[in-house]
py3Dmol code that shows the C-alpha trace and the ligand (Angstrom):
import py3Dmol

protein = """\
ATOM      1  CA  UNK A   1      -5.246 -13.722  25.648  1.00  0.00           C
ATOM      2  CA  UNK A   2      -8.360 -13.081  23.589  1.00  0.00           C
ATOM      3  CA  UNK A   3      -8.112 -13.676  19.913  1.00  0.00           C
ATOM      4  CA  UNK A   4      -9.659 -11.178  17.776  1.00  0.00           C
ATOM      5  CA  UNK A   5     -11.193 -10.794  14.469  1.00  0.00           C
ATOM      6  CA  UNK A   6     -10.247  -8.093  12.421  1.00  0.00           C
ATOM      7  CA  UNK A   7     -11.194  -6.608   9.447  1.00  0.00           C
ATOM      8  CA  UNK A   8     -10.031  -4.916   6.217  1.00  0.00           C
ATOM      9  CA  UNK A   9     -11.306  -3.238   3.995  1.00  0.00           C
ATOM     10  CA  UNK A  10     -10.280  -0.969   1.104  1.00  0.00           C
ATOM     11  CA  UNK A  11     -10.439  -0.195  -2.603  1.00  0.00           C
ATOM     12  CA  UNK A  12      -8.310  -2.671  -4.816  1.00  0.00           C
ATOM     13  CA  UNK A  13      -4.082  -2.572  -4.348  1.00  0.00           C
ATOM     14  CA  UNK A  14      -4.588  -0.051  -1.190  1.00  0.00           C
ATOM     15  CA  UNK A  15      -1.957  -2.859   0.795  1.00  0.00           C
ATOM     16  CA  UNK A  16      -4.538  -4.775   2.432  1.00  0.00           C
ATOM     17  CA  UNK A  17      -3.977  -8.098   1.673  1.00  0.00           C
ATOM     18  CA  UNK A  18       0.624  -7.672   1.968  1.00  0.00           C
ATOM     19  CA  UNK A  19      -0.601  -5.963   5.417  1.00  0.00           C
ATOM     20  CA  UNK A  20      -3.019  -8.286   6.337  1.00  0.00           C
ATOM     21  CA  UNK A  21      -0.266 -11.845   5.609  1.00  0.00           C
ATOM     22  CA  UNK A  22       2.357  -9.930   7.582  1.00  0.00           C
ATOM     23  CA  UNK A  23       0.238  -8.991  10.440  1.00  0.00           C
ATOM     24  CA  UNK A  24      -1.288 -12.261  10.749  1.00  0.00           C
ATOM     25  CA  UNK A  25       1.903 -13.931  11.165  1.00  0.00           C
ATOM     26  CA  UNK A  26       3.336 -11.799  13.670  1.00  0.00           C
ATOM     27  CA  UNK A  27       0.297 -12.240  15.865  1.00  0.00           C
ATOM     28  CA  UNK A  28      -0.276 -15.966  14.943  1.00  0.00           C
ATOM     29  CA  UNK A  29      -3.518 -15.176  13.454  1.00  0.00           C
ATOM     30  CA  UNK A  30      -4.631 -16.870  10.045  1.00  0.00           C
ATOM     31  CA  UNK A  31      -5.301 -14.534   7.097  1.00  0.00           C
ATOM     32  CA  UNK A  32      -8.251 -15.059   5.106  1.00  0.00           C
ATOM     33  CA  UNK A  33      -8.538 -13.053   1.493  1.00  0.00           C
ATOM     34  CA  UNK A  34     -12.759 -12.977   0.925  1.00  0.00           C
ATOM     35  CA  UNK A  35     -11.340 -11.278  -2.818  1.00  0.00           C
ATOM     36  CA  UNK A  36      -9.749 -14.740  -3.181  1.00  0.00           C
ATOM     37  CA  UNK A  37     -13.185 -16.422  -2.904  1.00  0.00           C
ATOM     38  CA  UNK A  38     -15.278 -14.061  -4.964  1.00  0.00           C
ATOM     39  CA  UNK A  39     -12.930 -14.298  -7.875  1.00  0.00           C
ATOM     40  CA  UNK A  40     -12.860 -18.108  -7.301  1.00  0.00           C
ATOM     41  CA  UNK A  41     -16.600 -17.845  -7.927  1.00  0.00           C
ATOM     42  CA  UNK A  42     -16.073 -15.915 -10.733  1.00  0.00           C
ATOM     43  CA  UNK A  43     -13.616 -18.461 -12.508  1.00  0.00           C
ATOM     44  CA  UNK A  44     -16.132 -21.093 -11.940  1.00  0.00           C
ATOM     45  CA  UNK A  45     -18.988 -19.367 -13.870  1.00  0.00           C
ATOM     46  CA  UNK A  46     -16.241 -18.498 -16.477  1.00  0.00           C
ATOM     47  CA  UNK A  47     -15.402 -22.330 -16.868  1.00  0.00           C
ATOM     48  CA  UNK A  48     -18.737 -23.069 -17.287  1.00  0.00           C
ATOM     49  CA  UNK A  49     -19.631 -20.202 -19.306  1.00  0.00           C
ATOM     50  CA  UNK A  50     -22.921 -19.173 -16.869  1.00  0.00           C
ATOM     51  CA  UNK A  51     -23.761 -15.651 -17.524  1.00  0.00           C
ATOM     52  CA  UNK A  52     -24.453 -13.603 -14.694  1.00  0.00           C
ATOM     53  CA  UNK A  53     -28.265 -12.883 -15.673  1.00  0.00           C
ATOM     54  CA  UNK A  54     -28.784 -16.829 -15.233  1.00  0.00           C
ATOM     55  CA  UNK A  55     -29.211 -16.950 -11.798  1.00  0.00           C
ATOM     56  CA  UNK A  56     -30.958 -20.310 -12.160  1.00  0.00           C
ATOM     57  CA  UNK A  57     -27.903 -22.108 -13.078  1.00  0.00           C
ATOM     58  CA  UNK A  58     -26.058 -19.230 -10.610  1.00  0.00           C
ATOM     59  CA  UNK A  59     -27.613 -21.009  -8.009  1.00  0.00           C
ATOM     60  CA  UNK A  60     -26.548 -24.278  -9.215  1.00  0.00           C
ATOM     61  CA  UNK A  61     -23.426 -23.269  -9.229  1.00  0.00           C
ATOM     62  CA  UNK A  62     -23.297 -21.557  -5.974  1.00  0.00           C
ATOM     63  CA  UNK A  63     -25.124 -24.944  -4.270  1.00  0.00           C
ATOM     64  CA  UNK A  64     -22.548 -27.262  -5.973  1.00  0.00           C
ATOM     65  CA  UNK A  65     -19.167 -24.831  -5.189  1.00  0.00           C
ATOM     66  CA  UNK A  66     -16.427 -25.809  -2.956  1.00  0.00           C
ATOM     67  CA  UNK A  67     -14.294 -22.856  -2.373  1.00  0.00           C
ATOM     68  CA  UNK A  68     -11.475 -23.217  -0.066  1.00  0.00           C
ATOM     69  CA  UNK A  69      -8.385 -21.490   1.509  1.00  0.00           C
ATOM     70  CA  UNK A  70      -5.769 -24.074   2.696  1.00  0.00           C
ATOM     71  CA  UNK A  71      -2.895 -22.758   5.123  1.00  0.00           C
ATOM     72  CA  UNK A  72       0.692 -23.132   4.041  1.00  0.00           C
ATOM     73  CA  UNK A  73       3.550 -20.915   5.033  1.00  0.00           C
ATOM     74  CA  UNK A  74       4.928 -19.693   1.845  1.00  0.00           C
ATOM     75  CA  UNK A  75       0.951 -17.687   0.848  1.00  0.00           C
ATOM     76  CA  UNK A  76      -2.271 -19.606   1.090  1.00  0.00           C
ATOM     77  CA  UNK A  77      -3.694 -21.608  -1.597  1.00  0.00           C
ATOM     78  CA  UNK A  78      -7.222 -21.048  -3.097  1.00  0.00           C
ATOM     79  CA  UNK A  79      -8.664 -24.177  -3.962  1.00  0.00           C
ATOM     80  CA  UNK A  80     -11.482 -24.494  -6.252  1.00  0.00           C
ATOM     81  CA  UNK A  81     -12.824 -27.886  -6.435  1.00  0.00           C
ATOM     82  CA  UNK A  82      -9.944 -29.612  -5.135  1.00  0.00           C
ATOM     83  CA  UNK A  83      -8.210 -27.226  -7.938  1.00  0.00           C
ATOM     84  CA  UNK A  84      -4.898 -25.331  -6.875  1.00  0.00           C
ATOM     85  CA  UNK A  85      -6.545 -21.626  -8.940  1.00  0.00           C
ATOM     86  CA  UNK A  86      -4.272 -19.852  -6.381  1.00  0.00           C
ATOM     87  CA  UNK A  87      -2.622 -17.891  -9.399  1.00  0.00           C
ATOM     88  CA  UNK A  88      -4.950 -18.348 -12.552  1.00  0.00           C
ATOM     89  CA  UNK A  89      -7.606 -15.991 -10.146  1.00  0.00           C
ATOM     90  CA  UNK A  90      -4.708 -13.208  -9.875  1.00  0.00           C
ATOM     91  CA  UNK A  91      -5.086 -12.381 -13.818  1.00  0.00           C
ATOM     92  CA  UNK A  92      -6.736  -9.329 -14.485  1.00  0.00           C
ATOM     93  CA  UNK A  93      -9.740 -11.078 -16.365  1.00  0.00           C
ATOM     94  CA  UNK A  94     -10.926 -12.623 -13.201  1.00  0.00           C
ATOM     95  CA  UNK A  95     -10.760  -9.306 -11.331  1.00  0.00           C
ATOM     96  CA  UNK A  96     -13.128  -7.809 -13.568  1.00  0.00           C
ATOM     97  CA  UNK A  97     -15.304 -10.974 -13.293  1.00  0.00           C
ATOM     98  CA  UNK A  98     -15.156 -10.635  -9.338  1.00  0.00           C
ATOM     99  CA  UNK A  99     -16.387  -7.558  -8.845  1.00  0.00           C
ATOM    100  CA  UNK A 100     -19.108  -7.721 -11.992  1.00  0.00           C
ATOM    101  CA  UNK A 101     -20.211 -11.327 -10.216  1.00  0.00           C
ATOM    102  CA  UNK A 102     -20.102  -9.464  -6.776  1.00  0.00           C
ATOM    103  CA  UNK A 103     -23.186  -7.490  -7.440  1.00  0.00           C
ATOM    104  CA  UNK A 104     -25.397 -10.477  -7.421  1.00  0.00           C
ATOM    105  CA  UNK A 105     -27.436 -11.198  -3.972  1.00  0.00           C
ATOM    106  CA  UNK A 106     -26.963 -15.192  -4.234  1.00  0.00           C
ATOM    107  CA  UNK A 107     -23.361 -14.950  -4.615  1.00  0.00           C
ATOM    108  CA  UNK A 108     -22.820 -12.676  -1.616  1.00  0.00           C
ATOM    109  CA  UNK A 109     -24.839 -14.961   0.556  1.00  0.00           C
ATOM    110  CA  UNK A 110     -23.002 -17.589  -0.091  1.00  0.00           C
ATOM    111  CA  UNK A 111     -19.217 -16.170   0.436  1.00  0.00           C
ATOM    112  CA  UNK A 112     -20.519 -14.455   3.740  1.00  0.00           C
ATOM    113  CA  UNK A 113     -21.733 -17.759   5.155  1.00  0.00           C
ATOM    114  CA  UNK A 114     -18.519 -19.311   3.867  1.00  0.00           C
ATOM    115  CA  UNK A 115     -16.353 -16.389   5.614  1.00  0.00           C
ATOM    116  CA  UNK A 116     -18.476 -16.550   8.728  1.00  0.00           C
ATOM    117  CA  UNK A 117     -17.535 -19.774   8.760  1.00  0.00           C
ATOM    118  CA  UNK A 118     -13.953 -19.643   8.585  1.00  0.00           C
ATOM    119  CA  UNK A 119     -13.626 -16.700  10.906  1.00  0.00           C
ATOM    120  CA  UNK A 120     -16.125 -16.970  13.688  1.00  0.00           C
ATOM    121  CA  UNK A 121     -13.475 -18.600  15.924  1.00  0.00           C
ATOM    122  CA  UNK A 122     -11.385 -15.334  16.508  1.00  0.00           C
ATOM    123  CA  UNK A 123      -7.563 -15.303  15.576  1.00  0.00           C
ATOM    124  CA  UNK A 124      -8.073 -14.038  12.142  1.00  0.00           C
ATOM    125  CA  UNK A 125      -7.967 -11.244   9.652  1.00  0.00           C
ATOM    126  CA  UNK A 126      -9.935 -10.817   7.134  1.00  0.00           C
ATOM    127  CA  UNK A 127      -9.841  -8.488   3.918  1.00  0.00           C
ATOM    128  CA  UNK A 128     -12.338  -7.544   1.515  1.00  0.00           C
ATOM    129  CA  UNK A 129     -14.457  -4.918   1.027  1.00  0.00           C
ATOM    130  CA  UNK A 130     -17.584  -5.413   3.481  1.00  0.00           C
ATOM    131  CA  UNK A 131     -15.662  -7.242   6.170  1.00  0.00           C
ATOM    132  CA  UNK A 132     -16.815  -4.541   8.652  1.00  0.00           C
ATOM    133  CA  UNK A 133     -19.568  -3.612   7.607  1.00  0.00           C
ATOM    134  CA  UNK A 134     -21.640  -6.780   6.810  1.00  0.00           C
ATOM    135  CA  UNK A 135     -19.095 -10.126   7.663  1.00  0.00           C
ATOM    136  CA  UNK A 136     -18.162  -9.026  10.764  1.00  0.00           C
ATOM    137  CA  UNK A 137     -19.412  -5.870  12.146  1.00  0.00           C
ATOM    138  CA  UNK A 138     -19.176  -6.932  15.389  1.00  0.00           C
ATOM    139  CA  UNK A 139     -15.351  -7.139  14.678  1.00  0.00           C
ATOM    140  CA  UNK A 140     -13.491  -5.447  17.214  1.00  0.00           C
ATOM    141  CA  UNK A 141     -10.583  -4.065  15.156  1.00  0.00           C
ATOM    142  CA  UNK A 142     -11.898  -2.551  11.751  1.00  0.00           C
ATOM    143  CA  UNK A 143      -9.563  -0.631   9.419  1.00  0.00           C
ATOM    144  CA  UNK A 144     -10.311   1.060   6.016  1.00  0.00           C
ATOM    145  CA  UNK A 145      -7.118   1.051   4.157  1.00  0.00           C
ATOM    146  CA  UNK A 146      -6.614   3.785   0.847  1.00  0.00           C
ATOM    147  CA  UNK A 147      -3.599   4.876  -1.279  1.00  0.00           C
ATOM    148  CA  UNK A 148      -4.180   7.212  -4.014  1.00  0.00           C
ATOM    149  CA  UNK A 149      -5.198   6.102  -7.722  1.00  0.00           C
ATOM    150  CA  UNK A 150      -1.840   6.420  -9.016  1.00  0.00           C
ATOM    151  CA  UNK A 151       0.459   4.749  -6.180  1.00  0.00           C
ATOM    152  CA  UNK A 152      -2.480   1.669  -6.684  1.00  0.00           C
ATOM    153  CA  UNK A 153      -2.158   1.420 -10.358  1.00  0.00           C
ATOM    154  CA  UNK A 154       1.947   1.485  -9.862  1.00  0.00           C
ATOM    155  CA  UNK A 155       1.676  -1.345  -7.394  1.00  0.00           C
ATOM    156  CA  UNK A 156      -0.307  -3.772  -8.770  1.00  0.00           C
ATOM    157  CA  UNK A 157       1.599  -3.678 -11.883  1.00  0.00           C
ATOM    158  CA  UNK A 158       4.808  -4.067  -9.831  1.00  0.00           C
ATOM    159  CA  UNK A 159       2.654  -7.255  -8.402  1.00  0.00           C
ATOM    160  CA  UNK A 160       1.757  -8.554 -11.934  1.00  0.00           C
ATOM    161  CA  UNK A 161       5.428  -8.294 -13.390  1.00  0.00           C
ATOM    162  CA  UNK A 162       6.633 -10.127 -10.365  1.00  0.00           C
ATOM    163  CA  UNK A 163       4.175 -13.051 -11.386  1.00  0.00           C
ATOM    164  CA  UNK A 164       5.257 -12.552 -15.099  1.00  0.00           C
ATOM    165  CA  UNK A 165       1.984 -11.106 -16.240  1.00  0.00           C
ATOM    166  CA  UNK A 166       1.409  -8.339 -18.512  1.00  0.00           C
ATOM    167  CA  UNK A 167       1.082  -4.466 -16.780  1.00  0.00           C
ATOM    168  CA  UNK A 168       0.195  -1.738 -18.674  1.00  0.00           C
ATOM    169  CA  UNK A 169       0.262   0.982 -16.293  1.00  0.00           C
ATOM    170  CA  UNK A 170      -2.658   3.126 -17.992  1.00  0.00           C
ATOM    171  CA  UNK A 171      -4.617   0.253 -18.538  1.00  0.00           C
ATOM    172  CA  UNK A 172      -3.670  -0.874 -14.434  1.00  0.00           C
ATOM    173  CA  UNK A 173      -5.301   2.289 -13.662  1.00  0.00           C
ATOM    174  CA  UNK A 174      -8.054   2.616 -15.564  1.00  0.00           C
ATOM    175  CA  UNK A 175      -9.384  -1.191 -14.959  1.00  0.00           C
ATOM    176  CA  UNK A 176      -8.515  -0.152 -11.007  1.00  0.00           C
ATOM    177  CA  UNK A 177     -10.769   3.012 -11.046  1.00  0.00           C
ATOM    178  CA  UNK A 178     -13.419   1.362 -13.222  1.00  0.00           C
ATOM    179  CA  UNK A 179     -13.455  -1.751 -10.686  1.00  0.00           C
ATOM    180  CA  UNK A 180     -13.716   1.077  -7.475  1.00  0.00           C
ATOM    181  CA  UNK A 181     -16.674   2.653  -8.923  1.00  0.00           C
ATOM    182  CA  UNK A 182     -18.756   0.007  -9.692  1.00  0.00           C
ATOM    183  CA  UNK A 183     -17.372  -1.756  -5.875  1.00  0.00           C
ATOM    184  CA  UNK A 184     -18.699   1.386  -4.347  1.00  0.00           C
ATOM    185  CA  UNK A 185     -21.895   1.833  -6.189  1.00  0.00           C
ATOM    186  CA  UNK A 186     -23.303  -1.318  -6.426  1.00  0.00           C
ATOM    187  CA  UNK A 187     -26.401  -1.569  -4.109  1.00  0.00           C
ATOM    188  CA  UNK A 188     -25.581  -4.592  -2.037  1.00  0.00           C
ATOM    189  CA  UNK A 189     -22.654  -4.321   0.575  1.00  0.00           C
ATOM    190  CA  UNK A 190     -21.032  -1.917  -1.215  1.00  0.00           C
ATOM    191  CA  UNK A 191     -17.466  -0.327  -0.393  1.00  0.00           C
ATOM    192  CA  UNK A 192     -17.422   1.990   2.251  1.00  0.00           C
ATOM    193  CA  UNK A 193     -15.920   2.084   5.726  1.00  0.00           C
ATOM    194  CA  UNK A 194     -17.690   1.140   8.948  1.00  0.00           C
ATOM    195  CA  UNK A 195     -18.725   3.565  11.261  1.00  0.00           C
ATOM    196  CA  UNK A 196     -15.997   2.642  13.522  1.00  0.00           C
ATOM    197  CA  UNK A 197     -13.328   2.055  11.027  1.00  0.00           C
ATOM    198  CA  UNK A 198      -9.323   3.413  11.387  1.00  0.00           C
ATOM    199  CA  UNK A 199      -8.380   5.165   7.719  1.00  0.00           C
ATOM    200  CA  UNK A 200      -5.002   4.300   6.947  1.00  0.00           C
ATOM    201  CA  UNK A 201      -3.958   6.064   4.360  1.00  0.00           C
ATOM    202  CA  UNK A 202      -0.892   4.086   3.049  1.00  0.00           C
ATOM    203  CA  UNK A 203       0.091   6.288  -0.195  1.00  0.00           C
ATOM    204  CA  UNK A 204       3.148   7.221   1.706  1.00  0.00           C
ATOM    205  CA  UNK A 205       4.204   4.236   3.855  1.00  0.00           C
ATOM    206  CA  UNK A 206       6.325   1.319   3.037  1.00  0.00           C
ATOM    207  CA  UNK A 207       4.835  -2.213   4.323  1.00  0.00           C
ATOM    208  CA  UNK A 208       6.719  -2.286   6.964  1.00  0.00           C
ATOM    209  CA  UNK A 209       5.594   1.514   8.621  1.00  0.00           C
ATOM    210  CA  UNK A 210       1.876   0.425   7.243  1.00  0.00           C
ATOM    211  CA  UNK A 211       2.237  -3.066   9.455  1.00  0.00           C
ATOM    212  CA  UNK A 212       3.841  -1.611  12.612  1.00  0.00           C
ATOM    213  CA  UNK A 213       0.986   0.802  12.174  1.00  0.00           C
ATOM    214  CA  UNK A 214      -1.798  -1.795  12.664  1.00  0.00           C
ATOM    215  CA  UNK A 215       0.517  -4.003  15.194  1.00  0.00           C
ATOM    216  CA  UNK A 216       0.064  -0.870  17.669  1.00  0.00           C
ATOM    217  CA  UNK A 217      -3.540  -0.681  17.235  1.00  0.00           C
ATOM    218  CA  UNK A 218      -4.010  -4.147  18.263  1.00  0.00           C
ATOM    219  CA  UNK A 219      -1.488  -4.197  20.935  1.00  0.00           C
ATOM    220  CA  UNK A 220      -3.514  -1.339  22.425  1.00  0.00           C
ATOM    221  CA  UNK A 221      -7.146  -3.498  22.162  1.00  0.00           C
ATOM    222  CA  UNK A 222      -5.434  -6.345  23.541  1.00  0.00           C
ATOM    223  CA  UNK A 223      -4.264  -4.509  26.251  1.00  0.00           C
ATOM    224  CA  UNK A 224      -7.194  -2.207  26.900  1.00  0.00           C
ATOM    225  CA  UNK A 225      -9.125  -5.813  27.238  1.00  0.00           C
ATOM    226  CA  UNK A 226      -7.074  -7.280  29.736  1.00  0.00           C
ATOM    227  CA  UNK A 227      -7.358  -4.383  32.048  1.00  0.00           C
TER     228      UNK A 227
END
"""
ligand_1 = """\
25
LIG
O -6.800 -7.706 -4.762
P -7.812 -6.659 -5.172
O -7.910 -5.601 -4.129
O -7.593 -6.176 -6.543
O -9.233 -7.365 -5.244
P -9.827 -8.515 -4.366
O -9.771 -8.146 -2.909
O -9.209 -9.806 -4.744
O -11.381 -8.519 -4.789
C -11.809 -8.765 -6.119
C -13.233 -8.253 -6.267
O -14.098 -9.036 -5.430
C -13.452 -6.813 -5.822
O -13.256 -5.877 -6.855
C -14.900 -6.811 -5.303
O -15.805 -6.522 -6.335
C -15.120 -8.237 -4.853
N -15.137 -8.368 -3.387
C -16.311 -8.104 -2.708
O -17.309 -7.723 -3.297
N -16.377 -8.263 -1.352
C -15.301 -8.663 -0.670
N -15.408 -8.842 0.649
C -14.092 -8.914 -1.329
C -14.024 -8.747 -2.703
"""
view = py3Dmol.view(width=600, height=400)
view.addModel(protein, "pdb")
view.setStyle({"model": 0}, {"cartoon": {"style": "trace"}})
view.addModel(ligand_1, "xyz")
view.setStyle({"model": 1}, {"stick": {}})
view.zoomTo()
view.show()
């Protein structure tokens, strides 16, 4: 049976990336974060203090970088250097890094060469924010996942004070919306849905109804391509 790519996409704490791990496993598929590698990118420059208007050592940087996502069945690991950063890049510093060093032509380059990379084979989902529309357009299942403000803001903290980090709700929310604008403004690959895109909105579904959801869509491709 064919093994497809599909893509995610969606403003931050919309479910992608619980929908994404779960769906993945149930079809056998690997699941590949691109958010992981951006803030990855953005913890290096951190650790080496490179601001983002020096794009000559940028580009140092981004030649020298060895970003990668290593399989293993209790949640992938983002390794940075041969570094284990799989939960220092989940603190809300580093988010706000990520999508400030997201802007920045070199550094998109890079990650989409890097995610082409990793997903060109089939068998894989993908989340992000310009999966369909730049990574993989030709992907042939594309959804564009959203959840109101509010039920985003109450979820990630619920994420945060699992890991034991601090969650303010208004300051969640705030840092959420501030980080949606400036994803869906910038001028390079910015947040939007592809032309062909399924919305799911998932204010009002539990992960299970939101996976189930996306487990009949691609039953349906699969089996519209075998006939
Ligand atoms: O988990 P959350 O939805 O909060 O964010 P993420 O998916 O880890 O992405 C962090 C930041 O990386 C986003 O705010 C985007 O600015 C950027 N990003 C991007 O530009 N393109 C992608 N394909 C994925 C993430």
């Amino acid at each position: 049976m064919k093994r497809l790519i599909i893509a995610i996409d969606g403003p931050a704490a919309s479910g992608k990336s619980t929908t994404a791990k779960l769906l993945a496993k149930q079809l056998g598929y690997l699941y590949l974060d691109s958010g992981a590698m951006y803030r990855a990118c953005a913890l290096a420059a951190l650790e080496q203090d490179i601001a983002h208007s020096d794009i000559a050592r940028l580009d140092k940087l981004l030649e020298t970088i060895d970003i990668r996502i290593e399989y293993s069945p209790d949640g992938n690991k983002v390794l940075l250097n041969d570094i284990d950063v799989t939960k220092r890049i989940r603190e809300e510093d580093i988010s706000r890094l990520a999508s400030d060093i997201s802007t920045l032509g070199p550094v998109r380059e890079k990650m989409v060469e890097l995610q082409r990379q990793m997903g060109n084979e089939g068998g894989v989902i993908m989340d992000g924010r310009d999966i369909g529309t730049v990574v993989f357009p030709h992907a042939e299942l594309k959804f564009f996942m959203i959840a109101s403000a509010e039920e985003r803001a109450r979820r990630r903290c619920e994420e945060l004070i699992v890991k034991g980090l601090e969650a303010d709700y208004e300051t969640v929310l705030k840092e959420l919306q501030e980080r949606d604008k400036q994803d869906s403004t910038r001028a390079l690959a910015p947040l939007k849905p592809a032309t062909d895109a399924i919305e799911i909105d998932t204010t009002r579904l539990s992960i299970e109804e939101q996976v189930e959801l996306l487990y009949q869509y691609v039953q349906e491709k699969l089996n519209k391509q075998v006939k």
